[in-house]
C-alpha positions as CSV (number, residue, x, y, z in Angstrom):
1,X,0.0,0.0,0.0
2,X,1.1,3.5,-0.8
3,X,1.8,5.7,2.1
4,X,0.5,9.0,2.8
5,X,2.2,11.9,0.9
6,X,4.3,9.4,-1.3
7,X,3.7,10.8,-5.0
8,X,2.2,8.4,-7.5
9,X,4.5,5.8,-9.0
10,X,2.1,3.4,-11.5
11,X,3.0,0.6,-12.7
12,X,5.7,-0.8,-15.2
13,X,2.9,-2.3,-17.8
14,X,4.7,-5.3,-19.7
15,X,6.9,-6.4,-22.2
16,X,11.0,-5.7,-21.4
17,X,10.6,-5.4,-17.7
18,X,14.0,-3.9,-16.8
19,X,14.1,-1.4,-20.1
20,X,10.4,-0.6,-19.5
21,X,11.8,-0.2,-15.7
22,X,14.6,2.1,-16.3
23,X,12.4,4.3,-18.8
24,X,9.5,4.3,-16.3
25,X,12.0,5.9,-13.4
26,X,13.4,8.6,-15.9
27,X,10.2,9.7,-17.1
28,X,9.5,9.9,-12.9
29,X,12.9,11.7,-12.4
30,X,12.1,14.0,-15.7
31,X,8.8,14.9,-14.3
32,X,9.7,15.8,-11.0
33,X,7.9,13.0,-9.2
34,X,11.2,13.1,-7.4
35,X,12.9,16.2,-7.4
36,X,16.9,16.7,-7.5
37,X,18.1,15.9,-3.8
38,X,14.6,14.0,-2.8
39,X,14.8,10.7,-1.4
40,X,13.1,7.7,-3.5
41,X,10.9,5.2,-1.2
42,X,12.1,2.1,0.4
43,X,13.1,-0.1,-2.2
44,X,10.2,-2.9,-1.1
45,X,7.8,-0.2,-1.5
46,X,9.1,0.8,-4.9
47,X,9.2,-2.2,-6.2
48,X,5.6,-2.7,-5.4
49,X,4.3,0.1,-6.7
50,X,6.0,-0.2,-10.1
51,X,4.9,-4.3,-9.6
52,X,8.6,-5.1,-10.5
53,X,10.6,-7.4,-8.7
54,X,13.3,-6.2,-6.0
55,X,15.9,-7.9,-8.4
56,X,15.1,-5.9,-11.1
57,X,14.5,-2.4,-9.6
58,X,18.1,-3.2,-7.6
59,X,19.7,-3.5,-11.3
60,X,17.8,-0.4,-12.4
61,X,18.8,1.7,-9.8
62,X,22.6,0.7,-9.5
63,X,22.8,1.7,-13.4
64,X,21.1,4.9,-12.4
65,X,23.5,6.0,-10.3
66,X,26.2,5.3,-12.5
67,X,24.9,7.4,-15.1
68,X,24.6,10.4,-12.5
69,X,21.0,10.1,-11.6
70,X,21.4,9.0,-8.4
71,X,23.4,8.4,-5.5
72,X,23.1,5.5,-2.7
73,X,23.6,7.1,1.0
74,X,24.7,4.6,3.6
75,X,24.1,4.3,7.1
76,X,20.9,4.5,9.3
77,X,19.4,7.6,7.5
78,X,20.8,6.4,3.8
79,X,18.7,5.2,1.0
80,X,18.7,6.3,-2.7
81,X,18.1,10.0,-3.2
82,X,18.0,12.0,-6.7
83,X,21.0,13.9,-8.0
84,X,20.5,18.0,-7.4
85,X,22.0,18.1,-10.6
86,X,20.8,15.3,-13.7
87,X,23.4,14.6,-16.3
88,X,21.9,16.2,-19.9
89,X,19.6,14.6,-21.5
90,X,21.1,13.1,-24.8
91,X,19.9,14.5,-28.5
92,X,20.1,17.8,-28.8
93,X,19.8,17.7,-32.8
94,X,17.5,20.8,-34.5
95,X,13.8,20.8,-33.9
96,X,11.2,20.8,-36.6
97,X,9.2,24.2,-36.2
98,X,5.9,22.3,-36.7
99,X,6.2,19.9,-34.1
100,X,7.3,22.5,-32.0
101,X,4.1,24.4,-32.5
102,X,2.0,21.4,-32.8
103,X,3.8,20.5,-29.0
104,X,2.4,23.9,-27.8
105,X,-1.3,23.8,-29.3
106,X,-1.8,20.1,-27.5
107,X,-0.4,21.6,-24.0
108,X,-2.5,24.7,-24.9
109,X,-6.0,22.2,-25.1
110,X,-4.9,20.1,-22.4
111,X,-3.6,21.6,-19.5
112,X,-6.3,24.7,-19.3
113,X,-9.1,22.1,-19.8
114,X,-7.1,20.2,-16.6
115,X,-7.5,23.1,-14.3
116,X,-11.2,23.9,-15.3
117,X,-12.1,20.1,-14.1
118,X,-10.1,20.7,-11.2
119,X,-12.1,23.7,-10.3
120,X,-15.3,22.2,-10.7
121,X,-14.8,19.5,-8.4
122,X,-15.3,18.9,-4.5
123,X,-11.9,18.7,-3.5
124,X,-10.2,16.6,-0.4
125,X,-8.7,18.5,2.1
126,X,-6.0,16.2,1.2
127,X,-6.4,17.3,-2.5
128,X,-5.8,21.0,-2.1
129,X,-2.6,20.8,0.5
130,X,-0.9,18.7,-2.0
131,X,-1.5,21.3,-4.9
132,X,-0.6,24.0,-2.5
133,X,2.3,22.4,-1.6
134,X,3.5,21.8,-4.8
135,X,3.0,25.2,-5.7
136,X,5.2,26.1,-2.5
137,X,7.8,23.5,-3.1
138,X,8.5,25.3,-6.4
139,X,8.4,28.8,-5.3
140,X,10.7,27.7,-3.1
141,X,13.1,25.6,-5.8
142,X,16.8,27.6,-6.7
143,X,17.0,27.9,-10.1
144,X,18.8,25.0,-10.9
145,X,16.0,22.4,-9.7
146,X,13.1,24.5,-10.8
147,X,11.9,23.0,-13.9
148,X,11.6,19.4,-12.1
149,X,9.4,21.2,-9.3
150,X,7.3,23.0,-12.1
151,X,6.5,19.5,-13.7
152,X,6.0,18.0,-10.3
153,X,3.2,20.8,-10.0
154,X,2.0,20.7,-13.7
155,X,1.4,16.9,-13.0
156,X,-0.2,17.2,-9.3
157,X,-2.9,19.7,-10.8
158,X,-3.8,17.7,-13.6
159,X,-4.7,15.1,-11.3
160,X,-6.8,16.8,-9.3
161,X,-8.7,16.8,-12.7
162,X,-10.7,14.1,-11.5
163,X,-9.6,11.9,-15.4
164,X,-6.8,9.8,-15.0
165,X,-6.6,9.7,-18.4
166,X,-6.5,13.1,-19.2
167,X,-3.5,13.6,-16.2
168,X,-1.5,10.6,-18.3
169,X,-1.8,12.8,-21.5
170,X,-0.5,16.0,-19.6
171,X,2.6,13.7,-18.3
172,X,3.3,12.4,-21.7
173,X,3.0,16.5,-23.0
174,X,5.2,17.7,-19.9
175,X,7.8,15.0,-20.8
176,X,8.0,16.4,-24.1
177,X,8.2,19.9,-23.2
178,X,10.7,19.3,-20.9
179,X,13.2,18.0,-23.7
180,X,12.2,21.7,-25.1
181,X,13.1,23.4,-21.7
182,X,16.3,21.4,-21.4
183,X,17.1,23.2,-24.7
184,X,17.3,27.0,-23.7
185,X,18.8,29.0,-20.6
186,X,17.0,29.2,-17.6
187,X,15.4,32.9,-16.7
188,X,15.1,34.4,-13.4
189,X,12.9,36.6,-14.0
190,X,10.6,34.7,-16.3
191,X,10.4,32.0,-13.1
192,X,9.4,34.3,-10.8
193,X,6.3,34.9,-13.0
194,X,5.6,31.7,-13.7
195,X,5.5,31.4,-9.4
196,X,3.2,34.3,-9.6
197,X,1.0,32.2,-12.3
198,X,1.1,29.5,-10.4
199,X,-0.5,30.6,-7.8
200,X,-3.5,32.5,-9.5
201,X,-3.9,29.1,-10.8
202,X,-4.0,27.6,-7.8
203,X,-6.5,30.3,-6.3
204,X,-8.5,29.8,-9.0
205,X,-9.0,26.1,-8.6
206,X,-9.5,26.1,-4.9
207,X,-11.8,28.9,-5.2
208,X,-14.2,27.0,-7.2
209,X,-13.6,29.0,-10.2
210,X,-13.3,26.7,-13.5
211,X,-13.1,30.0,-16.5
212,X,-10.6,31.5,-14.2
213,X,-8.5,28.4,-13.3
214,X,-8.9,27.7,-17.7
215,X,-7.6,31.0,-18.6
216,X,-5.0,31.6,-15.4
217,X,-3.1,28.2,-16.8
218,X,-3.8,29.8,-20.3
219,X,-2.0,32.9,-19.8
220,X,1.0,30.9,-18.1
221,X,1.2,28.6,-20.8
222,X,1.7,31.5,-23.7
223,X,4.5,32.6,-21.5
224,X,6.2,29.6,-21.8
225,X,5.3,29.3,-25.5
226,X,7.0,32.4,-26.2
227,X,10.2,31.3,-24.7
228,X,10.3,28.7,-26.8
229,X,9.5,30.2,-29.7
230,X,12.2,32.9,-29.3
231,X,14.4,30.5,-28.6
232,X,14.2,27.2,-30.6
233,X,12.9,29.3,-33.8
């Protein structure tokens, strides 16, 4: 059983179990599931929440860490935490303009329409502190680990959207943007906007308010666009 507070780890579906393993826990690390310098769950519990044997999540994690991902920590306290700073990611090649654009029109349907189900929903107690933390956690990230805390809260809103399915789509857009993100410099000033976005998103959503929530994560969205744009065209 999950414990309380532990983000969602789904399972490893089929197929090539360690491959499927070791692209399962980068996506996770990409995403922010586990931000740079967390700590990952006990390795029984991981292993059962990704339904992957101990044997296998053991090899995937030891070549983890010797790719830079993570580090093992001995002692009482020790366990596997996340790198505060991820190797590259590999592939850096030109981007094709249209699947750029064609990246940023799917987020653009997707994530706004996430927030507006969020709003309209009778949310847990449990529900809004984790958004609100989320939000917190990455108003409070140093520039260097801010884009895996702004995935970490792109992902924990969308699944307040009530559709598991549409939160797995907004993962699988996030992932992709992030390859974008990785591509240009980070911005100081531009991420203490987004932090102010975030949070009229968040106000939105908690305040019951589904066209606001919509066109608060709209407005952040074209920011981000724009970066791109300027920078990959």
């Amino acid at each position: 059983m999950q414990r309380p507070g532990m983000p969602r780890v789904g399972p490893v579906r089929s197929g090539n179990v360690f491959e499927e393993t070791m692209e399962h826990l980068l996506r996770l690390l990409r995403l922010g599931t586990f931000p740079p310098g967390s700590k990952l769950p006990a390795e029984r519990e991981l292993a059962e929440s990704l339904r992957v044997s101990r044997t296998t999540l053991r090899d995937v994690l030891a070549q983890l860490q010797e790719a830079g991902y993570v580090r093992v920590e001995r002692g009482r306290y020790g366990g596997t935490r996340v790198t505060e700073e991820p190797p590259p990611r590999a592939g850096q090649g030109p981007l094709d303009a249209s699947d750029v654009e064609d990246l940023l029109t799917l987020r653009l349907i997707v994530e706004p329409a996430a927030a507006g189900l969020a709003a309209r929903r009778e949310l847990s107690a449990a529900e809004r502190g984790r958004v609100e933390q989320a939000a917190a956690d990455c108003a409070a990230a140093t520039v260097e680990q801010y884009r895996p805390f702004d995935a970490r809260f792109h992902l924990a809103l969308a699944e307040l959207s009530g559709s598991p399915s549409l939160a797995g789509v907004v993962a699988d857009v996030r992932d992709r943007v992030n390859a974008m993100l990785d591509r240009i410099p980070l911005i100081p000033p531009n991420l203490a906007h987004s932090t102010e976005q975030h949070q009229a998103v968040v106000a939105a959503v908690l305040a019951g308010r589904p066209a606001a929530a919509d066109e608060a994560m709209r407005e952040h969205l074209e920011g981000t666009a724009a970066l791109l744009r300027g920078f990959l065209s």
